[in-house]
C-alpha positions in Angstrom: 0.0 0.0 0.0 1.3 3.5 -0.9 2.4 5.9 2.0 -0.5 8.5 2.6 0.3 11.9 2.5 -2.8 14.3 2.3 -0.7 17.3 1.8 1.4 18.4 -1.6 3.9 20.1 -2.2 3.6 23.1 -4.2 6.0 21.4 -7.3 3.5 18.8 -6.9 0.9 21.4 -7.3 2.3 22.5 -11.0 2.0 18.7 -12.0 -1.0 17.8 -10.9 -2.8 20.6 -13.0 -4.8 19.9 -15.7 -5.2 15.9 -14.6 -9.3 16.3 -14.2 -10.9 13.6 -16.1 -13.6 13.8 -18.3 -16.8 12.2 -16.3 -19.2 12.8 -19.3 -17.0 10.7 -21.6 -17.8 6.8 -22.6 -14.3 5.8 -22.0 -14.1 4.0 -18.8 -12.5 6.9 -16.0 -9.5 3.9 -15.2 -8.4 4.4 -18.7 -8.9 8.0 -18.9 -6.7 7.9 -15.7 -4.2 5.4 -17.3 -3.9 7.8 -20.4 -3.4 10.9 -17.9 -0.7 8.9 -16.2 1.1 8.5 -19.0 1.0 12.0 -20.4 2.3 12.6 -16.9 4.9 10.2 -17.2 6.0 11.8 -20.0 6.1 15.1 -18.5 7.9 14.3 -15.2 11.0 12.6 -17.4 11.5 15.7 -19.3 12.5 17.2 -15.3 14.1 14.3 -14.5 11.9 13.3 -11.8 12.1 9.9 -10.4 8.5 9.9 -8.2 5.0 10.2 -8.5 2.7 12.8 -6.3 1.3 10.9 -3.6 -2.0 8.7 -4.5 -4.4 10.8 -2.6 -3.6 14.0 -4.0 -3.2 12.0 -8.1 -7.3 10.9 -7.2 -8.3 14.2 -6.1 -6.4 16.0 -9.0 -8.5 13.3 -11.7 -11.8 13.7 -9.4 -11.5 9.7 -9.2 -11.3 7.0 -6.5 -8.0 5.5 -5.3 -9.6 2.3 -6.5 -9.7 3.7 -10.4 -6.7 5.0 -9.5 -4.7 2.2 -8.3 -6.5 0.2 -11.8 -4.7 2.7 -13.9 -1.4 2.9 -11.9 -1.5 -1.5 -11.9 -1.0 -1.1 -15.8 1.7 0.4 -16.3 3.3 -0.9 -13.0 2.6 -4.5 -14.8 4.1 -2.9 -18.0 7.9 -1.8 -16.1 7.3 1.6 -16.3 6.0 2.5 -12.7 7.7 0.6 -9.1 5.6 0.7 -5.8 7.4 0.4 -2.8 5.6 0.4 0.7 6.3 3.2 2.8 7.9 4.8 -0.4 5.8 5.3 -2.9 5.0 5.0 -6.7 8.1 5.7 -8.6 9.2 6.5 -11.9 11.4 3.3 -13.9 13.7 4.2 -16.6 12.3 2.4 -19.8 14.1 -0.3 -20.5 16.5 -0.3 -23.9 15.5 -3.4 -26.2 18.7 -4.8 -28.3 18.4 -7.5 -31.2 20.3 -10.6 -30.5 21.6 -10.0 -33.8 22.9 -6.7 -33.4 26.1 -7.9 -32.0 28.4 -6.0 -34.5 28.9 -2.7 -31.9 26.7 -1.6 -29.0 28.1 2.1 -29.0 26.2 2.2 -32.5 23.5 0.5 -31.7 22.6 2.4 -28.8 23.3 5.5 -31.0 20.6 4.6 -33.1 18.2 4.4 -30.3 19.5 7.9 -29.6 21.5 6.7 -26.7 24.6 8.4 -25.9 26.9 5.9 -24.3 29.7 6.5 -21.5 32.9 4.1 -20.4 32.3 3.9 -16.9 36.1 1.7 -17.0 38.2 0.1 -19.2 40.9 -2.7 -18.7 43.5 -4.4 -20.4 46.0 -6.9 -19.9 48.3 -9.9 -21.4 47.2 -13.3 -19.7 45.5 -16.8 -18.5 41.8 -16.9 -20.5 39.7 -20.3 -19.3 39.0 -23.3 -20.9 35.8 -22.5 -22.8 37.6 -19.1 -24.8 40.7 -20.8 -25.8 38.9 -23.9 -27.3 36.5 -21.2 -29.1 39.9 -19.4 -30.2 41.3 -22.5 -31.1 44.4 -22.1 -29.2 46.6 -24.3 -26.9 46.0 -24.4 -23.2 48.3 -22.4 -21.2 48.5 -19.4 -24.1 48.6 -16.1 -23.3 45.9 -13.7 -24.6 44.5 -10.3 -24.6 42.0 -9.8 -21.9 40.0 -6.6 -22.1 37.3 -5.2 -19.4 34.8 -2.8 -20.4 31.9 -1.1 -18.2 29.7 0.6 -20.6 26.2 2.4 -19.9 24.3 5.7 -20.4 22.9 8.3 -17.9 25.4 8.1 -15.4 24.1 4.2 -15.1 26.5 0.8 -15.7 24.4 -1.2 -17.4 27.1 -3.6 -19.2 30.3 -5.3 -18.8 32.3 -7.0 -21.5 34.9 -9.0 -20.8 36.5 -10.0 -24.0 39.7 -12.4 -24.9 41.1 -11.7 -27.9 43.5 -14.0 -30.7 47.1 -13.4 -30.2 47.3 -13.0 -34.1 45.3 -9.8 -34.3 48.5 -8.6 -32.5 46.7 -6.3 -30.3 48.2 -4.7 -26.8 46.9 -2.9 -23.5 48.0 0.6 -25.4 45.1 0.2 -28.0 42.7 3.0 -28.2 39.5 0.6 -26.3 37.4 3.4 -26.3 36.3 3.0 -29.7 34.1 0.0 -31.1 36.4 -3.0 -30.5 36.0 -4.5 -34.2 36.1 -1.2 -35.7 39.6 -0.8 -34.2 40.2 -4.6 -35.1 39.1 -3.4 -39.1 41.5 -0.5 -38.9 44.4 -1.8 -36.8 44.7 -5.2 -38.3 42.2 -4.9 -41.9 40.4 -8.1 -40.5 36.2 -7.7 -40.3 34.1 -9.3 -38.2 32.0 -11.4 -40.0 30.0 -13.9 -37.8 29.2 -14.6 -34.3 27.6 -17.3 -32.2 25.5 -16.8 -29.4 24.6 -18.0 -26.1 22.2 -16.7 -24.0 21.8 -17.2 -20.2 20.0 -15.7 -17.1 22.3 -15.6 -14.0 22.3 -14.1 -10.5 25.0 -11.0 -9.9 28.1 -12.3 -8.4 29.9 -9.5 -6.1 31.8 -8.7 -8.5 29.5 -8.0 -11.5 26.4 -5.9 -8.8 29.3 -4.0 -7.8 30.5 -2.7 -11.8 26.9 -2.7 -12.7 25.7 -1.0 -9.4 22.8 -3.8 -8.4 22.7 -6.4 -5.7 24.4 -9.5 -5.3 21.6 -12.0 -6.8 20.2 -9.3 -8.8 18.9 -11.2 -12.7 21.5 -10.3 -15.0 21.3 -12.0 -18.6 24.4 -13.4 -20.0 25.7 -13.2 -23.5 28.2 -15.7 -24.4 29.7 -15.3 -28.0 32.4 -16.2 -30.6 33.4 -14.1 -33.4 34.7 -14.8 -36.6 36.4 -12.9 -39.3 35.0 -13.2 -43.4 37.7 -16.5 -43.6 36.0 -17.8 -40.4 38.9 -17.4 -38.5 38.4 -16.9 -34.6 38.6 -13.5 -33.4 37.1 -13.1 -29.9 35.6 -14.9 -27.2 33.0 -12.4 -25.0 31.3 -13.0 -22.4 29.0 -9.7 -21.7 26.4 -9.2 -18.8 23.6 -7.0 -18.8 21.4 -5.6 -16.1 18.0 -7.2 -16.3 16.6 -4.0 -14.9 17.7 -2.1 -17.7 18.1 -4.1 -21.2 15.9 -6.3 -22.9 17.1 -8.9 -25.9 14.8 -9.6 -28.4 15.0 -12.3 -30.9 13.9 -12.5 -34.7 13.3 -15.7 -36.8 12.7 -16.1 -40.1 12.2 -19.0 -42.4 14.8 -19.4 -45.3 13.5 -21.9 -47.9 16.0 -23.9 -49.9 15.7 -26.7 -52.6 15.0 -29.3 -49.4 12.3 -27.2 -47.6 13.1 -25.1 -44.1 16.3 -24.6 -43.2 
């Protein structure tokens, strides 16, 4: 249940104007009220507010019962957009950003697509061990030393990624590298080789310490794994990555398509 306050303030005063609903109308007053929310919603992100007014004085400003109310405000709770929180209140959630699975080639430009500018939060690189699972996908012997970069990448002063990445020996990179920059279009430049295919696995996991303190969450907080090997146009190993993603703030999405051939569906 949301805290009751029957007093606002007067900044909640400037947004709760112009919130009456129309009583007269044949749409239902809970979706007159879900619309108003939204077009509040709107409003409040635009002054980077992170709360709603208080419930009492939202049903009074739409001439509506808390019931109607709490109908309209269950929506878009359902929908990720508004978080409850006893003795808190209703607060505002950050949309979440929705990445294809097949848009590995460079988050930096996919995000700037979206319109997302994206900030390093840290970067790391050194010459060493890499386990089991990266050198088999790199093809090389066990005990042989490779690049192993960190990256924490996110947007509004939020972590929402880390990329850990190991890297072949032959694409002769070093901790100097310029990592700021898309990794393969630095690999294109640096070495002329293009990344040309990549294979995914995909994996929801608990935070570890390590990972909710670079991404800022709990330990235990979801997190989905993205496990993937990159090759070059002569399929040629390039990388092993493993990247984790807040599950509060990213969403994967997935599209299938059927290619017929001579034998039917492949």
């Amino acid at each position: 249940m949301l805290t009751a306050i029957h007093e606002s303030s007067a900044d909640d005063q400037l947004v709760l104007r112009n919130l009456r609903l129309d009583h007269g109308s044949a749409l239902p007053l809970h979706v007159q009220a879900e619309q108003s929310l939204r077009n509040l919603l709107a409003r409040l992100e635009k002054s980077s507010s992170t709360s709603l007014p208080n419930e009492i004085a939202l049903a009074n400003a739409m001439g509506v019962s808390r019931n109607t109310l709490r109908t309209a405000i269950a929506r878009l709770v359902q929908e990720g957009r508004l978080e409850r929180r006893v003795g808190v209140g209703t607060r505002i959630v950050e949309p979440k950003v929705h990445s294809g699975v097949g848009a590995w080639h460079s988050f930096t430009r996919e995000m700037e697509a979206n319109g997302i500018k994206v900030e390093t939060f840290s970067i790391s690189a050194r010459i060493g061990s890499a386990p089991a699972k990266a050198l088999d996908g790199l093809r090389l012997e066990e005990g042989k030393k490779v690049l192993c970069l960190d990256r924490v990448r996110g947007w509004k002063g939020t972590p929402v990624v880390h990329f850990r990445s190991y890297i072949h020996p032959r694409l002769d990179l070093t901790e100097s590298d310029d990592f700021t920059q898309p990794l393969y279009e630095l690999i294109q430049r640096r070495c002329g080789v293009i990344a040309d295919e990549s294979e995914e696995e995909l994996t929801a996991v608990a935070a570890d310490q390590r990972h909710a303190r670079m991404l800022g969450v709990e330990p235990g907080a979801p997190l989905l794994r993205r496990c993937r090997y990159v090759m070059d146009t002569r399929r040629q190993p390039m990388e092993y990555a493993i990247v984790h993603y807040r599950g509060d703030r990213f969403d994967l999405s997935l599209k299938l398509r059927h290619r017929w051939g001579g034998s039917g569906i492949s």
